[in-house]
N, C-alpha and C positions, 0 to 999 in steps of 0.2 A: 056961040063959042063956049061958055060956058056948060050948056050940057057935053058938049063934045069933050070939055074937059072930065067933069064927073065921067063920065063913060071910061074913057079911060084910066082913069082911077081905078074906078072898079075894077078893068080888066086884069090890072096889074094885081091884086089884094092873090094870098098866099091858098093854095087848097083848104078843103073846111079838114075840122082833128080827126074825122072817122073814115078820113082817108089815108091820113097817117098814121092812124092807128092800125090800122091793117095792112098798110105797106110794111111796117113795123113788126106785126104778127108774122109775117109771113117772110119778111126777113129773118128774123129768129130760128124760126124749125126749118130753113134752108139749111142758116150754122149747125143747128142740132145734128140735123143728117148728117154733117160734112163729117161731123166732128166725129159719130158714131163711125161711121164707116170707114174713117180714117184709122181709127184709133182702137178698132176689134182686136182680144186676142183669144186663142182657143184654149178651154178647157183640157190640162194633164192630170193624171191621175198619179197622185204623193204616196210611197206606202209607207205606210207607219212603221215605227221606229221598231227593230227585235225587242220584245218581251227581257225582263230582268229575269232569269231562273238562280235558285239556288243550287248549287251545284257541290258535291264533296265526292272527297274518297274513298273509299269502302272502311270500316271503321275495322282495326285487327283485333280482335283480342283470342285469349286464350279461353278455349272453349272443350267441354265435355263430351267428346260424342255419345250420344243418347239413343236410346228407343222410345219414341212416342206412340202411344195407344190409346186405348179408350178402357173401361171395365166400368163396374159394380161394387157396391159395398154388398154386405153382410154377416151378419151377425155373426159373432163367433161361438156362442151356444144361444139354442132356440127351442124350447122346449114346450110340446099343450100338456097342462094341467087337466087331469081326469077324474072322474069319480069311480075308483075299480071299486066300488061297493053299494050296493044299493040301500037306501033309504032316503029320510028326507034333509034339504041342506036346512041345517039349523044356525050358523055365523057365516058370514062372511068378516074379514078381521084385517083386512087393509083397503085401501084407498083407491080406487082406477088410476092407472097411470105412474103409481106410486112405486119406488125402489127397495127390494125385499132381504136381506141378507138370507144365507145358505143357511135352512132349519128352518126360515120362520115359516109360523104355520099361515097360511089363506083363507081356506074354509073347513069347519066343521061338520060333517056328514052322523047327526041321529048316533052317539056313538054306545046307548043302554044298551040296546041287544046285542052286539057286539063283546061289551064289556061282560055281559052276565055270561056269554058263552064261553071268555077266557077265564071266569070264575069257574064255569061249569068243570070244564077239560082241567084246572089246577085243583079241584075238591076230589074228581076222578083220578088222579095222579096220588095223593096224598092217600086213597083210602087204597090205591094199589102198593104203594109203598110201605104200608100198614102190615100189609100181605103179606109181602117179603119178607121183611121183617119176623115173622111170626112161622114163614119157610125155613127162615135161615137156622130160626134158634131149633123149629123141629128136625131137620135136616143134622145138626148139628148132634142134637141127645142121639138120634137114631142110630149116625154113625159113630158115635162112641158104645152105644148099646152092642153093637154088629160086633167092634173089636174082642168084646168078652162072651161074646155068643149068648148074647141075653134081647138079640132081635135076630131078625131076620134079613136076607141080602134084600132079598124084594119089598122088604118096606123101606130099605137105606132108597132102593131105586126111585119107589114113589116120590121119597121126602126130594129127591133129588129134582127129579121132574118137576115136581110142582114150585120147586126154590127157580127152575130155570124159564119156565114157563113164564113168572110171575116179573123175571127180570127182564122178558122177551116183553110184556104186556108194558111194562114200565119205560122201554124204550119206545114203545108205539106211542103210548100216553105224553112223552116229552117231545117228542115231534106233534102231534095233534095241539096242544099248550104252546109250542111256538108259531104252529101255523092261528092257532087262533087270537095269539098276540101279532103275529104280522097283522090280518084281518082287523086286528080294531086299530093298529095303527093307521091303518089307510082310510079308516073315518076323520083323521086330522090330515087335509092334504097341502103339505109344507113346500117350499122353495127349496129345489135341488143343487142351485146355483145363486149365485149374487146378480142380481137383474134386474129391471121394471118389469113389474106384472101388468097387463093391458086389462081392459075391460072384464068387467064380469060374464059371460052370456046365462048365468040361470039369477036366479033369484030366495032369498031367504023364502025355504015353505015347500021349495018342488023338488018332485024326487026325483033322485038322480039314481044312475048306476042300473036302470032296472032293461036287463035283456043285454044290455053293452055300454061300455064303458061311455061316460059322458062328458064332452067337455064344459070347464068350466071356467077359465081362462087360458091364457098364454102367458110365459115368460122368457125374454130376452138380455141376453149380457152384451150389452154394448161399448165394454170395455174389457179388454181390447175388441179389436174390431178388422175387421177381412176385407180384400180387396180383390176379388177375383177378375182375370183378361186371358187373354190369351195372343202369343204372340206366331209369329210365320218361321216356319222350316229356316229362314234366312237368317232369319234374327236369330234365334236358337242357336246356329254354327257360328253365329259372332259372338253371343257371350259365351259359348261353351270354348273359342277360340282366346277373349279374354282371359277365361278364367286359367288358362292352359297355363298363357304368359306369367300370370301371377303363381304357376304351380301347384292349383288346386285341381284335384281330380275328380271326376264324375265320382257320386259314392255319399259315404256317409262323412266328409268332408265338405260338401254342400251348403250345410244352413252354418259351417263354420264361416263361412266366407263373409256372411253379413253382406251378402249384396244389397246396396242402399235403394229401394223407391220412394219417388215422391209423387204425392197426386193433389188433383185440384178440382174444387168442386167449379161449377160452369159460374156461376156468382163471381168467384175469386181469380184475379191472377197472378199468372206466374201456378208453381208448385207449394203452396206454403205447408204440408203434411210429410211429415218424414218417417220412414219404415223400413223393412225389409223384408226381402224376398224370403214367405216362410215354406213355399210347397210349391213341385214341380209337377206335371204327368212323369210318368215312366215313359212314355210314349206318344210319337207325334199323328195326329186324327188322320188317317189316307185320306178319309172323309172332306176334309178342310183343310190338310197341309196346315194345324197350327198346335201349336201345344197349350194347352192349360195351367195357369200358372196364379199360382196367389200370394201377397201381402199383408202383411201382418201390423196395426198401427196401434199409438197410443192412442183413446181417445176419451179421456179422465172428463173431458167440459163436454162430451156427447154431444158434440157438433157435427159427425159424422152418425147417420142414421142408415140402417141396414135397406138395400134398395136404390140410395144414390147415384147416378150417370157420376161416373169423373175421371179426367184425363191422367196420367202413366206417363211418368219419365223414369227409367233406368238408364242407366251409365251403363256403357258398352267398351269403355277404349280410357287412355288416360289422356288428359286435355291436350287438345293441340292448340296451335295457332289458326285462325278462320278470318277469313272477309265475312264482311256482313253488312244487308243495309234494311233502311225501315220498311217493315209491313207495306204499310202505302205505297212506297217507292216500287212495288211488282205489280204488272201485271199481266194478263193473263189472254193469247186472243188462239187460233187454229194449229198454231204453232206452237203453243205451249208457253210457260213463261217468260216473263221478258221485261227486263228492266231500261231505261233509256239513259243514255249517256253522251256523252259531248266529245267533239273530236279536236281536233289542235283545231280546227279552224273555225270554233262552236259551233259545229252542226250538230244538230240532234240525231243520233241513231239508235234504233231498236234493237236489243241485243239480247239473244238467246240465253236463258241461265239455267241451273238445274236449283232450285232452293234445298237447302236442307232444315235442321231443325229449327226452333223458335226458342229467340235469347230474351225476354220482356218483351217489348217495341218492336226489336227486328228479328230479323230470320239471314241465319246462315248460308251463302251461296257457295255451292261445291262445285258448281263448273261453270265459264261463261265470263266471270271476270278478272281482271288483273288488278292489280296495291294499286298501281296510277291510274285506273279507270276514274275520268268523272261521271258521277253517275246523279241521275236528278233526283232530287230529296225535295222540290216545293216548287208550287204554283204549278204542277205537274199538267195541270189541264193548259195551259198554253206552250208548252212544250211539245212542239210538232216531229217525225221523222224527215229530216230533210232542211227543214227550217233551221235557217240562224236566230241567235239568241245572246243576251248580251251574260255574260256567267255574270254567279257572286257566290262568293264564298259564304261554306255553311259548316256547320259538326252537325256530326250523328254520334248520340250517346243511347244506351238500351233505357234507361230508367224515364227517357224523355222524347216530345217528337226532336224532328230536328229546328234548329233556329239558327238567325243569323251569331257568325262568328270570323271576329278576324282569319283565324285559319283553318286548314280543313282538318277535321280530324284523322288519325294514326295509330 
């Protein structure tokens, strides 16, 4: 009875743990399933929110219509220095590079033989005017002799002859004495103008002058100073059109007008040089369709050097009012220029323009938009055609880009 008891004991006792541990296991990732499959949802796709663009109005201001071009400086006198005499250079008497007033002398060219031959031709002068003298007084008794019949007509003739001869020879002898004072002038060769004289190309010691003239430096006046361009058959009938309005006539009324240029070198913006128009062509190139035209500048600080690239604005018109918006804000694709703007409903659209001139920063548009356009001024690259966009308000001033601004500019 007893074991019969134990026995059943036994039977009754509970499963061992690593049965329940895996009934357990396996209970669990039953739930897990449940719970995954129950509870799936599918992947949508969010689109992010429209871009903030800055957005303004065309900025108005009152503007110049202009002519824009390109030109050249140049010297307004430019002149090589020569040797028109041959011998050897004995000074040079300024500085490379150095500024010369009008007279001063540069180099001196050997100038004894020269000087002894303007002795020569003045001792010859003198011993011929000696002559005369000694013509005149015989001349003189002879013809008083003849009136009392105490000479003869043919020696009054002789005396005459030889008084006229000797004033003939006296005339030759005083051009001979200037030309050989020019000549020794040109052994000191001076500054014909107010200038910097460039480099020397000879040297104390070598001769010059020998078979042809020799150079031996250069000099330039760089005050004032020249701006040569040339502009188009078109442009020409617009200012010739201004000028009309203003009642200036073609002619020698012209350089009365004072038409104003200003130019800039590529360094510099804007126009900061101011001049005027001092020479026209008479005539437009068939060649080119353009006319040649030059200006005239201050240039006292020699900032402007002969040979400079630099850009040309003339006034064409008297100022009007213009839209305008920044440089950046254009661009450019098959179709030609094109600025992007916003519509009541901020969508981005592309809109055709025609640019005209450059105010600092921005550029003038002559066709293509309206005062209420909004037009994109920033963060330009996420401004799509088509695309919505959240605006904000901006200004466009020319001395600056644009930046945020309670309102738009007017």
């Amino acid at each position: 009875m007893l074991l019969a008891a134990r026995w059943s004991v036994s039977e009754m006792r509970p499963p061992s743990w690593s049965l329940l541990r895996g009934a357990t296991a396996a209970t669990f990732l039953l739930a897990v399933c449940c719970a995954l499959s129950g509870c799936k949802q599918e992947n949508k796709f969010v689109a992010p929110p429209p871009p903030k663009i800055g957005v303004s109005q065309p900025a108005r201001l009152a503007v110049t219509p202009s002519l824009e071009t390109t030109g050249n400086t140049a010297a307004y006198n430019q002149v090589d220095l020569v040797a028109r005499v041959q011998g050897f250079l004995t000074e040079i008497t300024y500085k490379d590079g150095a500024e010369a007033k009008a007279g001063d002398t540069l180099f001196v060219i050997e100038p004894a033989p020269y000087e002894a031959q303007y002795q020569q031709a003045q001792a010859t002068l003198a011993g011929t005017e000696a002559q005369l003298a000694q013509a005149e007084r015989e001349y003189n008794r002879q013809a008083a002799l003849a009136r009392n019949d105490f000479s003869s007509q043919s020696t009054v003739d002789v005396q005459r002859a030889t008084r006229d001869q000797l004033r003939a020879t006296i005339t030759n002898q005083q051009a001979g004495l200037t030309l050989a004072g020019v000549t020794l002038g040109y052994t000191h060769v001076k500054a014909p103008f107010a200038g910097v004289v460039t480099a020397h190309l000879v040297s104390v010691g070598e001769l010059v002058g020998a078979g042809s003239p020799t150079k031996l430096a250069s000099i330039i006046q760089l005050d004032p100073i020249y701006v040569n361009f040339t502009i188009s058959e078109q442009e020409v009938l617009r200012i010739r059109a201004m000028l009309a309005r203003r009642g200036v006539k073609p002619g020698p009324d012209f350089k009365q007008v004072q038409v104003p240029v200003e130019i800039g070198l590529m360094t510099e913006e804007g126009y900061p040089h101011k001049g005027r128009l001092d020479y026209a062509d008479p005539e437009v190139s068939t060649a080119t369709g353009t006319l040649s035209v030059r200006g005239i500048f201050d240039n006292q600080d020699h900032v402007l050097l002969p040979g400079f690239f630099v850009r040309v604005r003339i006034p064409v018109d008297q100022p009007k009012e213009a839209l305008l918006v920044p440089e950046r804000a254009i661009g450019a694709d098959q179709g030609g220029p094109y600025v992007l703007v916003v519509n009541r409903d901020d969508l981005v659209e592309q809109r055709t323009v025609q640019p005209g001139q450059a105010v600092g920063s921005l550029r003038v548009i002559d066709k293509g938009l309206a005062p209420e356009d909004r037009v994109v001024v920033t963060n330009l690259q996420r401004a799509i055609p088509g695309n919505k966009i959240v605006p904000e308000s901006a200004t466009i001033t020319a001395a600056n880009e644009p930046g945020p601004s309670p309102a738009t500019a007017q």
